[in-house]
C-alpha atoms as one frame of an Amber mdcrd trajectory, in Angstrom:
protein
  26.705   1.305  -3.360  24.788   2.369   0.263  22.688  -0.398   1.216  18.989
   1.699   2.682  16.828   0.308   4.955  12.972  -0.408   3.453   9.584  -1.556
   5.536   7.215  -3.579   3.028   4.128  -4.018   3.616   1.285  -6.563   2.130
  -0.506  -9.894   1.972   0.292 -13.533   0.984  -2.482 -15.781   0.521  -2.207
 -19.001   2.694  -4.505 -21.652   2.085  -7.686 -19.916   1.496  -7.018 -16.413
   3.743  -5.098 -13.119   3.143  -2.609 -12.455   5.754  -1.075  -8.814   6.231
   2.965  -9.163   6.487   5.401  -6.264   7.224   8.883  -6.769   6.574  12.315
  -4.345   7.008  15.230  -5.294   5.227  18.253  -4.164   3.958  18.698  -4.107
   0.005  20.370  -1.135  -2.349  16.787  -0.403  -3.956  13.472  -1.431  -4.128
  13.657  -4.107  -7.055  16.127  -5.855  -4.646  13.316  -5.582  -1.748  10.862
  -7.130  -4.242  13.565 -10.162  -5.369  14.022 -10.482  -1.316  10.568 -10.522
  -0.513   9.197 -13.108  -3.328  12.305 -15.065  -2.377  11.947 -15.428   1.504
   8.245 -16.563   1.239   8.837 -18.664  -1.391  11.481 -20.903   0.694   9.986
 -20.609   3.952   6.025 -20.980   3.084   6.181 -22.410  -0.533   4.313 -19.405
  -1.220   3.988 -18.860  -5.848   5.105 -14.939  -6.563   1.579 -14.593  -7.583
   0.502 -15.194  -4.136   2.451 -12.516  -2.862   0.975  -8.904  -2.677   3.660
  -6.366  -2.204   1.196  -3.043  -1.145   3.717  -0.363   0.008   7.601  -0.144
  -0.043   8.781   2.945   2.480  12.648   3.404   2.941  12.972   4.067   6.777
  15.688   5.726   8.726  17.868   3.849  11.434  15.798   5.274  14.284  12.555
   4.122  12.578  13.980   0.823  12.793  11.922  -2.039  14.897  13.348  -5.135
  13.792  15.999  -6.542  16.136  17.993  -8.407  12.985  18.831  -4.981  11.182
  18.991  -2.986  14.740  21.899  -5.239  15.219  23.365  -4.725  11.586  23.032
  -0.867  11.520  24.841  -1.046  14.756  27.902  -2.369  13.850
């Protein structure tokens, strides 16, 4: 299967704020973003699922691209 490129967009609560997040990874669909999503704030912040707001999922082309990280994947 192609691996797509997705931006996500949304809000984790931390401590008693909202703060916006936007994300581009690399996953085959969008139930893999969401797994990749709840999973990378959950190890790096502690962050519950339920404290994650996923808003907006958008698959991007390579030249939308901003992230550095998957610049450098997409290139090779």
């Amino acid at each position: 299967m192609k691996t797509k490129i997705f931006r996500i967009q949304g809000k984790f609560l931390m401590g008693n704020s909202l703060k916006p997040f936007t994300k581009e990874l690399k996953a085959i669909n969008e139930e893999e973003i969401k797994e990749k999503i709840y999973s990378e704030f959950g190890s790096k912040h502690h962050i519950k699922r339920n404290k994650i707001k996923i808003e907006e999922i958008t698959e991007i082309s390579q030249d939308e691209v901003q992230d550095p990280i998957i610049k450098a994947l997409i290139s090779e």
